[in-house]
N, CA, C and O atoms as a GROMACS GRO file, in nm:
protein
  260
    1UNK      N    1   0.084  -0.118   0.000
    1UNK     CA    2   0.000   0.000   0.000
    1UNK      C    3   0.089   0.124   0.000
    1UNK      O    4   0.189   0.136   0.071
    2UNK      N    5   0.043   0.219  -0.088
    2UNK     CA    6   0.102   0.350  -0.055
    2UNK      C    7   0.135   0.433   0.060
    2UNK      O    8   0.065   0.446   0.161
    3UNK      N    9   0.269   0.500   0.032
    3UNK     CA   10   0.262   0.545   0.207
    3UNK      C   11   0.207   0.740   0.154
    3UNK      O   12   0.237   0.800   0.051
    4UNK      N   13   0.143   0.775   0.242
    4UNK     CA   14   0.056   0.921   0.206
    4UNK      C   15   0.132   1.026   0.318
    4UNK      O   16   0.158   0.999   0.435
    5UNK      N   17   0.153   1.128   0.262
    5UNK     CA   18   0.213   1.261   0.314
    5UNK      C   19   0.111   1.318   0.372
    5UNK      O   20   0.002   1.321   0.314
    6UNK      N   21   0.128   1.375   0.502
    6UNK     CA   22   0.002   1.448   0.609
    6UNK      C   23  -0.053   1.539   0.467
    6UNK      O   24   0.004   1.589   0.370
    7UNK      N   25  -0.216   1.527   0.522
    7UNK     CA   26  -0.294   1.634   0.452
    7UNK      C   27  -0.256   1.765   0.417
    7UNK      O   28  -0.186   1.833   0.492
    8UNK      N   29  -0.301   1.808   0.299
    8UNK     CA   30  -0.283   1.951   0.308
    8UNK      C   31  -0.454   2.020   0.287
    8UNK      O   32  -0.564   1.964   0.284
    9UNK      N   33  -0.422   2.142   0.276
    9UNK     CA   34  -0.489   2.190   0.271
    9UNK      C   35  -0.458   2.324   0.163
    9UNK      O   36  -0.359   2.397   0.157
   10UNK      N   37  -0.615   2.324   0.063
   10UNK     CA   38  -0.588   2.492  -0.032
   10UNK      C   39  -0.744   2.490  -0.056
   10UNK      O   40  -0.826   2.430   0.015
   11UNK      N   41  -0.771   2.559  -0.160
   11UNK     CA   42  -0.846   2.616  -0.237
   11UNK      C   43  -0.850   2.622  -0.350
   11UNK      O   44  -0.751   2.665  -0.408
   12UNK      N   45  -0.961   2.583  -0.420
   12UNK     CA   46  -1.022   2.523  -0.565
   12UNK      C   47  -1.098   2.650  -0.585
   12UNK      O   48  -1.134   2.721  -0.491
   13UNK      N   49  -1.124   2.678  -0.720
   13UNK     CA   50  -1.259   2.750  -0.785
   13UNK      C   51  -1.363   2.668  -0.779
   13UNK      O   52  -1.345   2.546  -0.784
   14UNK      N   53  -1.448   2.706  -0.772
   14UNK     CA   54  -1.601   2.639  -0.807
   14UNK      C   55  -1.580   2.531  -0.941
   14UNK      O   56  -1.558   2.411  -0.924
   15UNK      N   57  -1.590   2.589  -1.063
   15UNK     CA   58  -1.546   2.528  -1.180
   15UNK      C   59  -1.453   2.405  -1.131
   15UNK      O   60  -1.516   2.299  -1.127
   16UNK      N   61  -1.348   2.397  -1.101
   16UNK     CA   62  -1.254   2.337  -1.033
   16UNK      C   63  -1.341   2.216  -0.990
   16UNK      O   64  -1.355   2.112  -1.053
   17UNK      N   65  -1.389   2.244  -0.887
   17UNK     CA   66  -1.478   2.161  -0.776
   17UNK      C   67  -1.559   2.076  -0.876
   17UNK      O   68  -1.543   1.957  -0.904
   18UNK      N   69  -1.642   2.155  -0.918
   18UNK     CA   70  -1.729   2.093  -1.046
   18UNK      C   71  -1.687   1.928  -1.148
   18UNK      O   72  -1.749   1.823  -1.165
   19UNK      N   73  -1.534   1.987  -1.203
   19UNK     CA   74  -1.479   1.948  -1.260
   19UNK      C   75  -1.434   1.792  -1.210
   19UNK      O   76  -1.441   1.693  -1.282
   20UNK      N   77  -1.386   1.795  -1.071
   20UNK     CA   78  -1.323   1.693  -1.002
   20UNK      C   79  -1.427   1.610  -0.984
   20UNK      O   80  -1.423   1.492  -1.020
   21UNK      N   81  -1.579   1.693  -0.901
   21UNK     CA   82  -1.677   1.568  -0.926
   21UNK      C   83  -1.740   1.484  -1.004
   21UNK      O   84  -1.806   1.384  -0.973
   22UNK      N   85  -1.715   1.532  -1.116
   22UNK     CA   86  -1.750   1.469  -1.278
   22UNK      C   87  -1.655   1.352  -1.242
   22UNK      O   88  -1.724   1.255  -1.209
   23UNK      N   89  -1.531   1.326  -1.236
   23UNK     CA   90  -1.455   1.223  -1.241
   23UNK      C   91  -1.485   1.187  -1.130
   23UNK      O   92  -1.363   1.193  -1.114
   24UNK      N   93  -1.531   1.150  -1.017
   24UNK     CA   94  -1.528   1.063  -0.888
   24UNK      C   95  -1.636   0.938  -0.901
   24UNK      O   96  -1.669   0.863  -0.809
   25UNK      N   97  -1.687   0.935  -1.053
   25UNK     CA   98  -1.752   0.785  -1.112
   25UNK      C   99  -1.885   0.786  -0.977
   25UNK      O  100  -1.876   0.706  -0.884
   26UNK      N  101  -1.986   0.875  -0.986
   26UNK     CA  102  -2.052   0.937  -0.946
   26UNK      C  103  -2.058   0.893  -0.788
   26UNK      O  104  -2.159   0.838  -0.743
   27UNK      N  105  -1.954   0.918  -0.715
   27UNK     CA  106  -1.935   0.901  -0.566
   27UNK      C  107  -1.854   0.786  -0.520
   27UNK      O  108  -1.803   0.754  -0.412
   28UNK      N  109  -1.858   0.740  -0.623
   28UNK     CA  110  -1.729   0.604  -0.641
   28UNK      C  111  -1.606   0.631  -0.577
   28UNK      O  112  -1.564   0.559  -0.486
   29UNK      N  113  -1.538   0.739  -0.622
   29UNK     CA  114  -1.411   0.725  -0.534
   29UNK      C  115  -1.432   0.924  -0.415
   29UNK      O  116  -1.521   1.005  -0.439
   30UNK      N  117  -1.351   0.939  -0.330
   30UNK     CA  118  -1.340   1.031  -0.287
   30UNK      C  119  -1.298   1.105  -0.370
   30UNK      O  120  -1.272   1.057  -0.481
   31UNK      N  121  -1.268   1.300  -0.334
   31UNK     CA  122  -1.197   1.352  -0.377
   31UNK      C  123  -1.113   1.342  -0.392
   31UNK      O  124  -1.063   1.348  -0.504
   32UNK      N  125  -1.052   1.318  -0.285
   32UNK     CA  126  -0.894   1.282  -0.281
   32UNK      C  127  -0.840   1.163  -0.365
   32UNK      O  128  -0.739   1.169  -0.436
   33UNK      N  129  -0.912   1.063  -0.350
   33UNK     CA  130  -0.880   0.970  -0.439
   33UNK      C  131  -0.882   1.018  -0.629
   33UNK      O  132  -0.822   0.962  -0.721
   34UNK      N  133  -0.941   1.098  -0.633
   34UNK     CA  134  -0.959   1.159  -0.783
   34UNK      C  135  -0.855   1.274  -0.803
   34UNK      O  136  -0.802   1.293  -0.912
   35UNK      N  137  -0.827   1.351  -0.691
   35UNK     CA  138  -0.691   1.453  -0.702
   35UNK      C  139  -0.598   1.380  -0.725
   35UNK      O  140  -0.508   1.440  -0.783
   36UNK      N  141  -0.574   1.254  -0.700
   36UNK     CA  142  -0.437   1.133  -0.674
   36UNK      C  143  -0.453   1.092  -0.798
   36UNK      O  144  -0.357   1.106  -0.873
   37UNK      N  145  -0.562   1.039  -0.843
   37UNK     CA  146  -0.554   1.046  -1.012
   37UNK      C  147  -0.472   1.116  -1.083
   37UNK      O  148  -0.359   1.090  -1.125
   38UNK      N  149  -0.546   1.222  -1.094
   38UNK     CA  150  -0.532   1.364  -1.172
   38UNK      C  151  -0.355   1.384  -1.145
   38UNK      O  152  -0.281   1.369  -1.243
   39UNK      N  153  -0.306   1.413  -1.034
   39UNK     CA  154  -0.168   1.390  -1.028
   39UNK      C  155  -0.072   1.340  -1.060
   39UNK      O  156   0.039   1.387  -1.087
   40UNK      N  157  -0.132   1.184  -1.060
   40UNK     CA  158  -0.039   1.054  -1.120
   40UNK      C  159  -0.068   1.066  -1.289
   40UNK      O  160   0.005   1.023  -1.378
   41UNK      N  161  -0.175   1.126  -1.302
   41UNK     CA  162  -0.119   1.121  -1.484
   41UNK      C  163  -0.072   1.255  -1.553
   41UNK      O  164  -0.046   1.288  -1.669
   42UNK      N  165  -0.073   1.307  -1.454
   42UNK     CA  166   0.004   1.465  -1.456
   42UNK      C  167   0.147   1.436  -1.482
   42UNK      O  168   0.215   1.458  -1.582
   43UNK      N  169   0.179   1.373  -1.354
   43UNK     CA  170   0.346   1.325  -1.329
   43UNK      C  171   0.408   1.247  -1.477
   43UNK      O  172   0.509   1.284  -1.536
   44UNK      N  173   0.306   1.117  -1.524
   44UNK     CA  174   0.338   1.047  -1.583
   44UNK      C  175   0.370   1.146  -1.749
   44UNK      O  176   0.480   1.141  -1.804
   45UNK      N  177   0.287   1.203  -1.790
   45UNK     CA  178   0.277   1.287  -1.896
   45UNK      C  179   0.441   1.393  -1.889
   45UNK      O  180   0.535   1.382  -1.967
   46UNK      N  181   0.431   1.482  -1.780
   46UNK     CA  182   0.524   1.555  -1.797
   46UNK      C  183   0.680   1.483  -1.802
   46UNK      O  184   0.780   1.533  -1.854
   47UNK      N  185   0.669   1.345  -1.727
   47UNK     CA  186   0.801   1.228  -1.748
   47UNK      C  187   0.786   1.184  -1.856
   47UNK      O  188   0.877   1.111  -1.895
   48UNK      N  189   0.668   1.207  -1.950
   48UNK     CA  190   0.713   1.095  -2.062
   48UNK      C  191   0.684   0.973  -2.059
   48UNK      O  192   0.740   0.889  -2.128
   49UNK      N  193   0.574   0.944  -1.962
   49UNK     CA  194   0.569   0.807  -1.912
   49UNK      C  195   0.485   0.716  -2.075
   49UNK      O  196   0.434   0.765  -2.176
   50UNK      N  197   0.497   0.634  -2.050
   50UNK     CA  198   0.373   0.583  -2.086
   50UNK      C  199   0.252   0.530  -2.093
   50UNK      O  200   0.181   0.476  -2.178
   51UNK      N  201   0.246   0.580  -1.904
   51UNK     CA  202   0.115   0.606  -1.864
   51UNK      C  203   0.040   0.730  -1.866
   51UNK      O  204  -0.073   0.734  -1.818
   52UNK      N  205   0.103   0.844  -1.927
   52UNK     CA  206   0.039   0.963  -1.976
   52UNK      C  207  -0.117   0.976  -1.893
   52UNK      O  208  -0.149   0.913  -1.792
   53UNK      N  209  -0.177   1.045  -1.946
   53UNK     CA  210  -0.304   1.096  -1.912
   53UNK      C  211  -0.419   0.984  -1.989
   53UNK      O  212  -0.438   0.950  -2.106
   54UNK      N  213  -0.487   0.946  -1.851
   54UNK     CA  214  -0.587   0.817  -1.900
   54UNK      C  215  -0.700   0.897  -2.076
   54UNK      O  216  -0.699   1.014  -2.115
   55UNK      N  217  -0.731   0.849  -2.100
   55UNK     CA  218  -0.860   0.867  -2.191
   55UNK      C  219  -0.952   0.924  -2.188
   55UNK      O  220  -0.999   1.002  -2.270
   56UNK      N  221  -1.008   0.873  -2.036
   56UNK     CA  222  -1.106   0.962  -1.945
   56UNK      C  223  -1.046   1.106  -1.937
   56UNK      O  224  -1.112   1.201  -1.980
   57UNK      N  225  -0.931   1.123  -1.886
   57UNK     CA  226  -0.887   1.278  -1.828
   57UNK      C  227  -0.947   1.329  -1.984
   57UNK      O  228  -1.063   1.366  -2.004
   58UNK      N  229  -0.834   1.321  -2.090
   58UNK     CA  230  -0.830   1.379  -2.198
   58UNK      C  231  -0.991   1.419  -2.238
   58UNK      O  232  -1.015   1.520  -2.303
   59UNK      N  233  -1.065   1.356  -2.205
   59UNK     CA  234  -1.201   1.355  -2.270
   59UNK      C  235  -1.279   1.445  -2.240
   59UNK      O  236  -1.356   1.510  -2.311
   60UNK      N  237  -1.237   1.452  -2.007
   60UNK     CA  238  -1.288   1.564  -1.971
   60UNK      C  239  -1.246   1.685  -2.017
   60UNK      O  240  -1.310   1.789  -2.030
   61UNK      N  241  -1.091   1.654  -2.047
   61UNK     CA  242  -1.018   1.843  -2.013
   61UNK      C  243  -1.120   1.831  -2.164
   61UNK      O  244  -1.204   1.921  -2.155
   62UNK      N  245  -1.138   1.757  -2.289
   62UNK     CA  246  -1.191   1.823  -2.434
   62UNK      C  247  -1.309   1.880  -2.404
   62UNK      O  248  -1.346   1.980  -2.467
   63UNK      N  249  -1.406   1.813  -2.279
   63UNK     CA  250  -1.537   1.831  -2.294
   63UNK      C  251  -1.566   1.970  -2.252
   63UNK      O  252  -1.671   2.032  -2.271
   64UNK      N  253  -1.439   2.015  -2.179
   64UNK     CA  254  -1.469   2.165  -2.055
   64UNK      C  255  -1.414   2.264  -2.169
   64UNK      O  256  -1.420   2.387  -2.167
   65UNK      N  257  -1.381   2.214  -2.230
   65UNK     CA  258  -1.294   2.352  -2.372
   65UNK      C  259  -1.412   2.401  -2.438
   65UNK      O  260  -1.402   2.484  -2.528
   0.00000   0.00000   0.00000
């Protein structure tokens, strides 16, 4: 299991907020569990990974444009 860094804490826009609950597979996972997403294919993309940004992400960021 993953080891997790104490909480933090910030501030989202509304939009923002909006956005994240669209992906939480309608209450399926927490926020947090969907920020940890969003991160890990953040990371992977800007490394070059070839786990890049799932299908899903891409689909949302097209759908919000």
């Amino acid at each position: 299991m993953a080891s997790f860094a104490p909480p933090l804490s910030f501030s989202i826009t509304e939009e923002q907020l909006a956005w994240l609950d669209q992906r939480r597979r309608h209450g399926a996972l927490s926020r947090s569990a969907a920020l940890r997403q969003v991160l890990d294919a953040a990371i992977a993309a800007e490394q070059g990974g070839a786990g890049g940004p799932s299908p899903a992400l891409l689909a949302t960021v097209a759908a919000q444009r």
